[in-house]
N, C-alpha and C positions, 0 to 999 in steps of 0.2 A: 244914370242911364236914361237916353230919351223915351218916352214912352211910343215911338215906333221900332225902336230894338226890340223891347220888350214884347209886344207884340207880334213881332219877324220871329222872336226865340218861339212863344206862343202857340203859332201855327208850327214852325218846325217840330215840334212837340209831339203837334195834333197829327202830323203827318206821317210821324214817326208811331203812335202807337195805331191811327190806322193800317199801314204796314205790318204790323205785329196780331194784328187779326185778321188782315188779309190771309198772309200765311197758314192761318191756320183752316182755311178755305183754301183747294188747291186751286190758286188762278196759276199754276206754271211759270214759265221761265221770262215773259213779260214784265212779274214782279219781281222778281230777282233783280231783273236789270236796271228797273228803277231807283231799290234798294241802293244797288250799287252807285247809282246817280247820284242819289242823296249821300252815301258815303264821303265820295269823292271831293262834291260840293261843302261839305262839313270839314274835311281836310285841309281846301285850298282856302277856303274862308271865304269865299263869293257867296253874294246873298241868293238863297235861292228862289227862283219864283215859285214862292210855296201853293199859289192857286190852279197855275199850270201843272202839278206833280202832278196833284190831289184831283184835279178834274183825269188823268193819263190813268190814274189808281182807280176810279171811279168808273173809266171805259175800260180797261181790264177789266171788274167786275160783273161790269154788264153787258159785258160780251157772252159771259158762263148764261146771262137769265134767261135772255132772250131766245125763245123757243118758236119755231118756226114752222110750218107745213115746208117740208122739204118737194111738194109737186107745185105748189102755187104760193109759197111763201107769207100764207097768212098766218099771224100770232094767234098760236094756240090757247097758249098758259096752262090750264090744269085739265082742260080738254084733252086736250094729245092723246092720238093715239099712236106707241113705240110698235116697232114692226119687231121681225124676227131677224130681218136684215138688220136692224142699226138704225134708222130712219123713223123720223117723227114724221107722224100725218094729223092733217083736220079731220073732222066726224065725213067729209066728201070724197077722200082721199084717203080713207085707210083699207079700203078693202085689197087684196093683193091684186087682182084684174083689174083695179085701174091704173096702173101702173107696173113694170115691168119691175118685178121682184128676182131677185136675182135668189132670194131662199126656199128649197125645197123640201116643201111642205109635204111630197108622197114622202120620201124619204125618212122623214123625219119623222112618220105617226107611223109607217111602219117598223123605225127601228126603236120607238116607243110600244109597240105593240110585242114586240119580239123580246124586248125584256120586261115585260109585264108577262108576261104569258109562256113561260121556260116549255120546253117539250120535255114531256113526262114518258119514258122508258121502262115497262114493264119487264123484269128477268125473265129470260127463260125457263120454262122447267125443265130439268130430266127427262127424258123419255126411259120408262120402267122396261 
């Protein structure tokens, strides 16, 4: 076997057990369809451009890292602050006024208050 075959098996290898722990990270149905690329390509016996998957498998993944200020779009990373809407913000950007928050926050501390705090009903007595 020439020793670029070997190589070609090699990487298909590499690409297959990165695959295999992909998965077990949920990058969603972008990796599925990959998988299935690779499948298909293994069937017909075409050689695959194993550098091209493996960089497609690699933007998958770092599509999930990359963390963002969703008002101004700067990288957070470990800064971030998560809203109660859904939404990542910078330490300039995370107060709810600057930005139109669509989650209500009266709501929500008072129906936190109202089941911290049950109303308490004393029996009647008799009247003798």
């Amino acid at each position: 076997m020439a020793p670029m075959a070997k190589y070609c098996i090699y990487i298909y290898i590499c690409v297959l057990e990165l695959i295999q722990d992909l998965r077990h990270d949920t990058c969603g149905v972008e990796l599925d369809l990959l998988t299935a690329e690779m499948e298909s390509s293994k069937e017909t016996g075409v050689a695959v451009a194993s550098a091209d998957l493996a960089s497609q498998i690699s933007q998958v993944k770092s599509k999930e890292g990359l963390k963002k200020c969703t008002a101004c779009r700067k990288l957070v990373g470990l800064t971030g602050f998560s809203c109660e809407c859904g939404d990542l913000f910078c330490a300039v950007h995370h107060y709810s006024d600057k930005y139109n928050c669509p989650f209500d926050y009266r709501n929500a501390v008072q129906n936190a208050i109202g089941k911290a705090n049950p109303i308490i009903v004393v029996e009647k007595l008799n009247k003798i």
